[in-house]
C-alpha positions in Angstrom: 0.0 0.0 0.0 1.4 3.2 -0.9 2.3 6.0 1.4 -0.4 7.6 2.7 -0.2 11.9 1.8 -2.1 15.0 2.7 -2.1 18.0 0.3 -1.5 22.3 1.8 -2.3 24.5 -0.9 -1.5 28.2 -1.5 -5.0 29.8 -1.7 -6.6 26.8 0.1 -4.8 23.7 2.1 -6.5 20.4 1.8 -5.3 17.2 3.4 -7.0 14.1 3.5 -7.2 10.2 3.2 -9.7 8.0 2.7 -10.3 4.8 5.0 -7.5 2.8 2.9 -5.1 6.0 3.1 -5.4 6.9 -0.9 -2.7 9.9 -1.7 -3.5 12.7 0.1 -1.2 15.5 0.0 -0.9 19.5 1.2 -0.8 22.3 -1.0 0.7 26.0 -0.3 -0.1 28.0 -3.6 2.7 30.9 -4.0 2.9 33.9 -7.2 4.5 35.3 -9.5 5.4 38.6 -9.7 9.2 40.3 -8.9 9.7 42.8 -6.2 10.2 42.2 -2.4 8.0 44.7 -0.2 8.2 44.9 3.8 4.9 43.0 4.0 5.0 40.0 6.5 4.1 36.5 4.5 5.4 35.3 1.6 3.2 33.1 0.2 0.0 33.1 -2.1 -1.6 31.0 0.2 -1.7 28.0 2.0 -4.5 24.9 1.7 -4.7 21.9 2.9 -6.7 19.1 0.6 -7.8 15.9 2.5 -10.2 14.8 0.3 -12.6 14.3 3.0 -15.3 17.1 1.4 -18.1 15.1 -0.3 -18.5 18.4 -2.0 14.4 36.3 55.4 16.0 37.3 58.4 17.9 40.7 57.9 21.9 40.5 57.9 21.8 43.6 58.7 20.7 43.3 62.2 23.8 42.9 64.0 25.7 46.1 62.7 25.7 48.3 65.7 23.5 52.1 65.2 25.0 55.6 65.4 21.3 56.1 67.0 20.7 55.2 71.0 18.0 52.4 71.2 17.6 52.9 74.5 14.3 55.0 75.5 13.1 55.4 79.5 9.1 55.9 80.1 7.5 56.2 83.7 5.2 53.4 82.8 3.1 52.3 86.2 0.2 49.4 85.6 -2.2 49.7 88.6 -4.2 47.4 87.3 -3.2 43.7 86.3 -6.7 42.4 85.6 -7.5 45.4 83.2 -3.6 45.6 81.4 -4.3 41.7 81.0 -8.3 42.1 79.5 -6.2 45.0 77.1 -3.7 43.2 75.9 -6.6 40.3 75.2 -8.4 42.8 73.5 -5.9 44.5 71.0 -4.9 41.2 70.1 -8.6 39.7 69.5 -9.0 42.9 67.1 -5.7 42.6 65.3 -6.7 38.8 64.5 -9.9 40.0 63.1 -8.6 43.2 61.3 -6.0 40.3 59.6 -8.8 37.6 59.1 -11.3 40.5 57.2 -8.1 41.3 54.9 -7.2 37.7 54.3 -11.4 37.2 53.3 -11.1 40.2 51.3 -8.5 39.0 49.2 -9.4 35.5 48.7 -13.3 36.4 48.4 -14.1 35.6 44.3 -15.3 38.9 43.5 -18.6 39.9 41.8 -18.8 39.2 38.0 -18.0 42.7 37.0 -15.3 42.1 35.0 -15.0 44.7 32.8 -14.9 48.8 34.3 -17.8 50.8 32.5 -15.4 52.8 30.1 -15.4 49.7 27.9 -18.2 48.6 26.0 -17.3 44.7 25.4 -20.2 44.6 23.4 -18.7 46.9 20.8 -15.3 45.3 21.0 -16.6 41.7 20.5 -18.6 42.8 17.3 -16.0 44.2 16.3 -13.0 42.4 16.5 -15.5 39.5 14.5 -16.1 42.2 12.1 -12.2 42.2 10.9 -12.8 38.4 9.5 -15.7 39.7 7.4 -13.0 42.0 6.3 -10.5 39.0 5.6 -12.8 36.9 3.4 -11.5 35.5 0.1 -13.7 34.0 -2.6 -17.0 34.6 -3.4 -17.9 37.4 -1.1 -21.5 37.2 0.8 -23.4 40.4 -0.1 -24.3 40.2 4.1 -21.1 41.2 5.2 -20.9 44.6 7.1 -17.3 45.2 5.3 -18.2 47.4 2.0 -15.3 47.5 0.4 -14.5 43.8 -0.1 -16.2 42.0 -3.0 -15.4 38.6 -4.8 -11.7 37.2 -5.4 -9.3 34.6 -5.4 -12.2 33.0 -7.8 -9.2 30.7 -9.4 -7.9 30.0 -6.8 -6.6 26.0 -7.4 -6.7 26.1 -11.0 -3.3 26.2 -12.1 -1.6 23.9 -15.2 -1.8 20.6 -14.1 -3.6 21.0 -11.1 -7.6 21.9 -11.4 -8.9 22.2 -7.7 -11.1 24.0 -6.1 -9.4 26.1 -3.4 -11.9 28.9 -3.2 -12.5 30.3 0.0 -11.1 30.6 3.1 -9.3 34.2 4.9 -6.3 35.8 3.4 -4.0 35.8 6.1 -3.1 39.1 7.1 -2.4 42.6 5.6 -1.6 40.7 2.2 -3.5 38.5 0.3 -2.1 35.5 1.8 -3.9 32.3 2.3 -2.4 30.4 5.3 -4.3 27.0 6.3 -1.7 26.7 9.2 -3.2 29.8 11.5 -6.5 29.8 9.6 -6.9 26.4 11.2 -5.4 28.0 14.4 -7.8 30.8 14.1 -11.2 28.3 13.8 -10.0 26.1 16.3 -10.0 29.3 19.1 -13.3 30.5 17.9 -14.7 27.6 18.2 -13.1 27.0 21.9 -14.7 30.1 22.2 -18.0 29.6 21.5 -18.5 26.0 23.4 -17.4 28.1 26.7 -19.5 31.3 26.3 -22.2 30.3 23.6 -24.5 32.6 26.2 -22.9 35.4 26.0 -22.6 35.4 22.6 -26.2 34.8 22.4 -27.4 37.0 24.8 -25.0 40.1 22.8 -26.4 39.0 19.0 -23.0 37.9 18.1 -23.6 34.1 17.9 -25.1 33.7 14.6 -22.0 36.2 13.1 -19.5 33.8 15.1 -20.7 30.6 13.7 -20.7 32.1 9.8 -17.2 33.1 10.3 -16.2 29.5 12.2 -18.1 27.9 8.8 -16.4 30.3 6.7 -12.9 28.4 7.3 -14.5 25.2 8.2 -15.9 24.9 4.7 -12.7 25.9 3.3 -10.8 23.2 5.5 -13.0 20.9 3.7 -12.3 21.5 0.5 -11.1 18.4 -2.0 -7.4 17.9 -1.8 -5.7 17.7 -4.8 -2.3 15.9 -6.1 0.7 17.1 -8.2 3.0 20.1 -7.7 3.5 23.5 -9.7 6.6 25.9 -9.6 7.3 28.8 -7.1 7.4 32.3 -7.9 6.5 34.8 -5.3 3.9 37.2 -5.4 1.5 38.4 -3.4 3.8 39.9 -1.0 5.6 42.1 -3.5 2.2 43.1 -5.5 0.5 45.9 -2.9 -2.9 45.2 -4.8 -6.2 44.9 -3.8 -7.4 40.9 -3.5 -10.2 42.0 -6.2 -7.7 43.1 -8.7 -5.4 40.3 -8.5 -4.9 38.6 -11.8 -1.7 37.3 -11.4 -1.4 33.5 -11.2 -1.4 31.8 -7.9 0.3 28.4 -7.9 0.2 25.6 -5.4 3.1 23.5 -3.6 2.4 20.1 -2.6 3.5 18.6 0.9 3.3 14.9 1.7 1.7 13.5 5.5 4.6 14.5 6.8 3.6 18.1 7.6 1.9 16.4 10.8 2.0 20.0 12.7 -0.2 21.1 10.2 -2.6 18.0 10.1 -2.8 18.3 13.8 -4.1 21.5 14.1 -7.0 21.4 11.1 -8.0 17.6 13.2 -8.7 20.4 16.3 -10.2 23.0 14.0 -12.4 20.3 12.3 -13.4 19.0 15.8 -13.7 21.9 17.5 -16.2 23.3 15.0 -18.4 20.1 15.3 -19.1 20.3 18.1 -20.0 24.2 17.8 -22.6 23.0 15.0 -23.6 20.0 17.0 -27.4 20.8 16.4 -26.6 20.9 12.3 -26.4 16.7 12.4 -25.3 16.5 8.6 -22.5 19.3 8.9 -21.4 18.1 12.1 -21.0 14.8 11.1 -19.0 15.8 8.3 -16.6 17.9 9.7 -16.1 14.9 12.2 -15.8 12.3 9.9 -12.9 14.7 7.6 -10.7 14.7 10.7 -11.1 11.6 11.5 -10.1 10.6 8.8 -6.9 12.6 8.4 -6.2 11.5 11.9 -5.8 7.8 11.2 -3.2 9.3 8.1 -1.5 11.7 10.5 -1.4 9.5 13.4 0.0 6.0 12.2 3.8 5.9 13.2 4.6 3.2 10.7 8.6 2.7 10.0 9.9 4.5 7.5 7.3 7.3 7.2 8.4 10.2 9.2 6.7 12.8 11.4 7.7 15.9 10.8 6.7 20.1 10.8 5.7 21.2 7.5 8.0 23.9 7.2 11.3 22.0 7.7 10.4 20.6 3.5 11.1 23.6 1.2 9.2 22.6 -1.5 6.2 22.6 1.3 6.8 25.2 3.6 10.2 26.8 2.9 8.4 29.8 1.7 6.5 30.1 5.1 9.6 29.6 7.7 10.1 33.6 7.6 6.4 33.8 8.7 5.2 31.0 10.0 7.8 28.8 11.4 7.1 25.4 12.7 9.4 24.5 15.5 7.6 21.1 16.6 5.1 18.7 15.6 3.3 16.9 18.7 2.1 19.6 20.2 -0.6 19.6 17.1 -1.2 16.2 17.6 -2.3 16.3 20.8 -4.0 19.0 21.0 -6.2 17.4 17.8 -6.4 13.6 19.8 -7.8 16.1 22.1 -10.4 18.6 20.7 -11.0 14.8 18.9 -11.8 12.9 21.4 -14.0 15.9 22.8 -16.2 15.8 19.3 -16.3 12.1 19.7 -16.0 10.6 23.0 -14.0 7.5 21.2 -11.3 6.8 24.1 -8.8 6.0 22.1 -8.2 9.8 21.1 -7.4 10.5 24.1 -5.1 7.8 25.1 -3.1 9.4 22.0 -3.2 12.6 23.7 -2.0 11.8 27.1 0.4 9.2 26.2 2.3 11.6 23.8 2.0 14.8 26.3 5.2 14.2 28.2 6.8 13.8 24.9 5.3 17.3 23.6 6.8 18.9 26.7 10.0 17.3 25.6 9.8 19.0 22.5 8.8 22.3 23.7 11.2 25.0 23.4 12.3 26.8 26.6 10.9 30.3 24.5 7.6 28.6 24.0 6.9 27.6 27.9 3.7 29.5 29.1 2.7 30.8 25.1 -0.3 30.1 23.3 -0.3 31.0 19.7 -0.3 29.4 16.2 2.9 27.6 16.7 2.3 26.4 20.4 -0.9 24.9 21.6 1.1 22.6 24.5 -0.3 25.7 27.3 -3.9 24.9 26.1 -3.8 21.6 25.6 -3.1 21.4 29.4 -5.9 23.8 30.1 -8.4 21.7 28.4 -7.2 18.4 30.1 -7.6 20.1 33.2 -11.2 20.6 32.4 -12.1 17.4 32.1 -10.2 16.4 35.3 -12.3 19.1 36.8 -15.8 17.8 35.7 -15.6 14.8 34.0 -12.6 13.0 35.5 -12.0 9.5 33.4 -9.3 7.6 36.1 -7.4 5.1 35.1 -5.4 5.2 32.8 -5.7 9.3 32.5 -5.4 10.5 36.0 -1.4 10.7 35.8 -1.5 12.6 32.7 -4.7 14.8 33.6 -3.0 15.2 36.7 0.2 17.0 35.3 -1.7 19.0 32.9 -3.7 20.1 36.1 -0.4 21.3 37.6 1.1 22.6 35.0 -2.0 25.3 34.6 -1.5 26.6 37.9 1.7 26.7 37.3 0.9 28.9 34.3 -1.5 31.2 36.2 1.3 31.8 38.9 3.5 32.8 35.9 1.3 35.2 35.1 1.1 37.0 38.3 4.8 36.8 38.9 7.1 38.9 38.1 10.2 37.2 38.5 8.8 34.7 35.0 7.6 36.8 32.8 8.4 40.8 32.3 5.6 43.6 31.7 6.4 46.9 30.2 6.3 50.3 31.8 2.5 50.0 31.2 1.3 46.9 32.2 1.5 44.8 29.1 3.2 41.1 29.5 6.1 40.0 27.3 5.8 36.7 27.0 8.3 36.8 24.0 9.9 40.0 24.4 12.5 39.2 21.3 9.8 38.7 18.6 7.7 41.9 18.6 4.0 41.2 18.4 3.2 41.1 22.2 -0.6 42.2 21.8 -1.0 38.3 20.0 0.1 36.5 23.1 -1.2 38.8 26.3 -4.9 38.4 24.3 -4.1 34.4 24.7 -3.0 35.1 28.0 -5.7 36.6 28.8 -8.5 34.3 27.7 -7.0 31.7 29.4 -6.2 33.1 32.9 -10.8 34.2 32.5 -11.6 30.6 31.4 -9.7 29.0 34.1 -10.4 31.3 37.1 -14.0 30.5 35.8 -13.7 26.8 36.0 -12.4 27.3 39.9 -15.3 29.5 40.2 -17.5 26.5 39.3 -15.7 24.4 41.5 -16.5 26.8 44.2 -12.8 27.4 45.0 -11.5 30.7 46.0 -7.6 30.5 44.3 -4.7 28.1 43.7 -1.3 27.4 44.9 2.2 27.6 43.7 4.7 26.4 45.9 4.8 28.7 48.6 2.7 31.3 46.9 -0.9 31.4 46.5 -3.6 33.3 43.7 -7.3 34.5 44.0 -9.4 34.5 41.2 -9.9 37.9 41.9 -6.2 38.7 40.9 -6.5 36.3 38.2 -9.4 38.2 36.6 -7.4 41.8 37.7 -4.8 40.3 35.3 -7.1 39.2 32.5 -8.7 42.5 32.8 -5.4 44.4 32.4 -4.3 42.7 29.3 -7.2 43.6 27.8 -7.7 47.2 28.5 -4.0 48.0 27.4 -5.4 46.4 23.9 -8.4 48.8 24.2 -6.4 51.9 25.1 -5.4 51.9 28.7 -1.5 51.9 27.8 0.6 55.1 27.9 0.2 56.2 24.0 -3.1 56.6 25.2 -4.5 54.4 22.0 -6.4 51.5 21.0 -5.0 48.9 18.8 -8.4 47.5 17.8 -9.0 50.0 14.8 -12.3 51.7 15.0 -12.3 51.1 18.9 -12.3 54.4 21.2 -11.0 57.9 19.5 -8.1 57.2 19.0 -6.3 54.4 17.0 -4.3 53.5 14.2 -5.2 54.9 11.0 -2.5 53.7 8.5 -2.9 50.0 9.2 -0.5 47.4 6.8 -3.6 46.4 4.9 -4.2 45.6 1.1 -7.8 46.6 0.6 -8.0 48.9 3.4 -5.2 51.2 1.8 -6.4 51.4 -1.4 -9.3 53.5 -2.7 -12.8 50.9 -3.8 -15.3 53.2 -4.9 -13.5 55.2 -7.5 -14.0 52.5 -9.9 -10.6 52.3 -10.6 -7.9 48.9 -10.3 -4.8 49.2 -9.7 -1.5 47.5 -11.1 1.1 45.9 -8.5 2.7 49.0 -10.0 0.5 51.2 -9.3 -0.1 50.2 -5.2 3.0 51.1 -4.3 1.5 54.7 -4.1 -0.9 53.7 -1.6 1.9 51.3 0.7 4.2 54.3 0.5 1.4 57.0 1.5 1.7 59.2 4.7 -2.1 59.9 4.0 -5.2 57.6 6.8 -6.5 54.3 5.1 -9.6 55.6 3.0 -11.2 52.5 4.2 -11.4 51.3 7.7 -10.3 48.1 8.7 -13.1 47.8 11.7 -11.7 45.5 14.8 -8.1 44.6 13.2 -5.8 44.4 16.1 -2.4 45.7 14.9 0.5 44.0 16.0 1.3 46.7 18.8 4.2 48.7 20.5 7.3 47.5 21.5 8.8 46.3 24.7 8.9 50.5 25.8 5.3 50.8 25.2 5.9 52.4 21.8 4.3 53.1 19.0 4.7 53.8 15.4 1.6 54.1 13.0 3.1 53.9 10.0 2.0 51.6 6.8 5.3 50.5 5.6 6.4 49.8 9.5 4.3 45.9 9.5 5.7 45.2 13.0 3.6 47.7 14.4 0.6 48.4 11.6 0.1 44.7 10.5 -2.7 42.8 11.7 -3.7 38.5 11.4 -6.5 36.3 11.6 -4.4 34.4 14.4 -4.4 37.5 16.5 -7.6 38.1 16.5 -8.9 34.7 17.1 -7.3 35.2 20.9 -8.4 38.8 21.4 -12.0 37.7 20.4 -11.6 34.6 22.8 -10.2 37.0 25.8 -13.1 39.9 25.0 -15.9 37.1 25.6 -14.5 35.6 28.4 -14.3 39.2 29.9 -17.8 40.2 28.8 -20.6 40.3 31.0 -22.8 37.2 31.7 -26.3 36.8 30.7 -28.8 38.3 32.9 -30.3 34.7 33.0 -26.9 32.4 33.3 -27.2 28.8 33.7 -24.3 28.5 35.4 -24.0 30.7 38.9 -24.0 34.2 36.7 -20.9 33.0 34.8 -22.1 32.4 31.3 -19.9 29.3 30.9 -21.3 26.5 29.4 -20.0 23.6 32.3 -21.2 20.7 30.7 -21.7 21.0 26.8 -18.3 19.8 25.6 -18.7 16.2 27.2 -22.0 15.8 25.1 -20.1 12.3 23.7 -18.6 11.6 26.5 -20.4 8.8 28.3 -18.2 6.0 29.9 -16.1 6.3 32.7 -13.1 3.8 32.6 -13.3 1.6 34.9 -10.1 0.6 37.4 -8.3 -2.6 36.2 
């Protein structure tokens, strides 16, 4: 039996396999054109094909003082019974004054998470607003966004390859398909949505959630396709319009052993079923296309490798500068995960815990603590923690679920410390200080420190423990909080980096079709963008809800176009600031769940067996 092969394609990636693992195969599509610009991908796109569609004490104390310690007081007691009933008494109301400050502290406080200067509502809308904005293909006459409108209409159809790889969310400020953080980007919605499906609800956000989670579901589901085309960049040296685009977009083919990237569309793919668990049909087929790529992606036969799809040039050499891969397991258990999750099928998540300890292995001291597109170790161990929390399995889990447990207080502790992680001037975490881009991972930080001081709310507990130091929820939230409101504006340039948020925020975002003029009935060559990249002139269109990449490690800011590592925005940071702006909002007046708005039980729907002790 042949070797069993996924496909990642430029404007779409499509991987698959059928039961008796027929060729499946990833695509990346890349373009032609000539000249480099300072934009921050280099490819076309990126698809993946599966074929799975059916359409101390003080050292100091013994130096002697220049200052006499020695003080003499005419001090007569008169009475020993009343000295006695005072000294009783001071120290009764020191004990309480100490026990009220102690219940203070520790007290979970009142859902109020969110100070009245910030309208969540608005914020959630829209941050969901900027993937209207990101769309490619055939664009739905719905969307709020006016000046997007149909392209990447060929996408797929190059020489010898005729697929259909229309759809999906170009990546960034370019018009860049990426199926490695698109997948990223539905699989956090979707997390997203099974915690705090009320308050989406009760806000009118739900039903524009779930069309942008279907949005790159559908294009994760795409037919795969097999062969391979040449290279020649494009669409990050043409500064052009996605609408305009006429230049052609080839494809690069990977083979299963891109398992990071397989991993991550089996969690997207699982994730989102269980999102659309009342559409039976849809649900079933988003389940049954991971599972299927999971029995290709999975199998550790000899002499077929496991790999990250970026360490192949002709797969993803293009995308190291952008999108770097640095391990592989991590994606697979966080998809045995979100799998077993959509399934309840055991066996997914005997993968997941069996291989955890060797994902920590793999984890790079730079990644510890991180959750992003290329790390999803932190909220794998989050999620495993859940189920300990509510729906604890046993044997043979409890070792595993256990150390995933400890490892997320450990994480919340980091958090709070700072001895682990630096903040700047202003309050904002550097959890990778050398790689610019903080807003991306204190938004991730953020939703996660909410979501789990909400699950110890549930559990009725008032903190956790490190070692010798403790946390409340209450400064768990404070931190979550924090993060937030420097995104929103509470940071010393006195801006928001969510564009259209507040009065003040950036107006020359690193953005294609928000740069360039759509209602003069005019297109533009590559030739002739370069006017607009270079312009010292505001966007004439606004890019509603993009969160730029942010300041740097000072708590600077330059808003500047051609200056991406401050202007650019991505689908993958927004997916996290949308996550962290839920989990901050609000409950429902009506909550289900002790005014928290957290759905406790939905995500073990398929979960019915408990394992019994051998």
């Amino acid at each position: 039996m042949p070797d069993s092969k996924f496909s990642i394609a430029s404007p779409t990636h499509t991987s698959a396999s059928d039961a008796d693992m027929h060729s499946v195969k990833y695509v990346h599509t890349i373009s032609e054109a000539g000249r480099l610009l300072s934009s921050a991908r280099q490819w076309n796109s990126t698809e993946i094909d599966f074929n799975l569609a059916p359409q101390s004490s003080n050292s100091y104390g013994s130096l002697p003082s220049r200052y006499s310690k020695s003080f003499d007081y005419d001090l007569v007691i008169t009475d020993k019974a009343y000295f006695k009933r005072f000294l009783y008494t001071s120290a009764l109301a020191a004990l309480l004054i100490l026990a009220l400050v102690l219940l203070i502290h520790f007290l979970p406080h009142k859902h109020h998470p969110h100070s009245p200067t910030k309208n969540l509502t608005l914020a959630v809308n829209q941050a969901l607003t900027f993937f209207d904005a990101q769309k490619s293909g055939n664009y739905p006459n719905y969307s709020p966004v006016k000046f997007r409108g149909n392209s990447g209409m060929q996408d797929g159809k190059v020489r010898n390859l005729n697929a259909d790889l229309v759809g999906g969310f170009y990546d960034s400020g370019n018009n860049i398909k990426f199926s490695f953080p698109t997948a990223y980007a539905v699989t956090i919605l979707s997390w997203s949505v099974i915690e705090y499906q009320e308050k989406y609800a009760e806000i009118g956000e739900l039903n524009h959630v779930k069309d942008i989670i279907k949005w790159g579901s559908d294009y994760l589901l795409k037919v795969g396709s097999t062969g391979n085309d040449t290279k020649v960049s494009n669409d990050i040296n043409c500064w052009q319009r996605p609408e305009d685009m006429s230049y052609v977009r080839p494809v690069s083919v990977c083979d299963s052993t891109a398992s990071d990237l397989a991993g991550e569309i089996i969690a997207a793919l699982s994730a989102a079923s269980i999102v659309f668990k009342d559409e039976i049909m849809y649900s079933g087929e988003l389940i049954k296309a991971a599972g299927k790529l999971y029995e290709v992606t999975s199998r550790e036969d000899p002499g077929r490798k496991q790999g990250t799809y970026t360490k192949v040039d002709a797969c993803g050499g293009e995308a190291r500068d952008y999108y770097n891969s640095t391990s592989f397991i991590d994606e697979l258990v966080w998809g045995g995960t979100w799998l077993f999750f959509a399934t309840g099928n055991n066996s997914y998540l005997a993968y997941a815990t069996e291989r955890f300890k060797a994902a920590e292995d793999e984890e790079t001291e730079s990644e510890k603590g991180i959750f992003y597109w290329n790390n999803k170790l932190t909220a794998t161990a989050v999620l495993l923690t859940r189920l300990r929390f509510f729906r604890d399995l046993g044997y043979p889990y409890e070792g595993a679920l256990r150390s995933s447990s400890s490892r997320t207080e450990i994480l919340m502790c980091s958090y709070l410390s700072d001895h682990i992680f630096n903040k700047t001037q202003g309050g904002l975490i550097l959890l990778r200080p050398g790689s610019g881009g903080a807003l991306e991972f204190a938004a991730t930080a953020s939703f996660l420190s909410k979501l789990y001081s909400d699950y110890l709310d549930l559990l009725r507990r008032s903190g956790g423990s490190c070692g010798n130091d403790g946390f409340s929820l209450q400064m768990l939230r404070r931190f979550s909080i924090s993060q937030v409101h420097y995104i929103l504006g509470d940071n010393p340039m006195k801006m928001s980096y969510m564009v259209g948020f507040g009065d003040k925020y950036p107006f020359q975002v690193h953005h294609r079709s928000a740069s360039i003029p759509w209602d003069d009935g005019q297109h533009y060559t590559c030739a002739e963008g370069d006017r607009w990249l270079y312009s010292k002139e505001p966007n004439p269109n606004l890019l509603v809800g993009a969160m730029v990449a942010g300041p740097d490690i000072f708590d600077n800011f330059s808003d500047e176009r051609d200056k991406p590592w401050f202007t650019e925005p991505s689908i993958a940071s927004n997916a996290g600031l949308v996550a962290a702006l839920i989990a901050l909002h609000d409950p429902p007046r009506k909550s289900s769940n002790s005014n928290l708005g957290i759905d406790q039980t939905g995500i073990f729907d398929k979960i019915h067996s408990t394992p019994s002790n051998p």
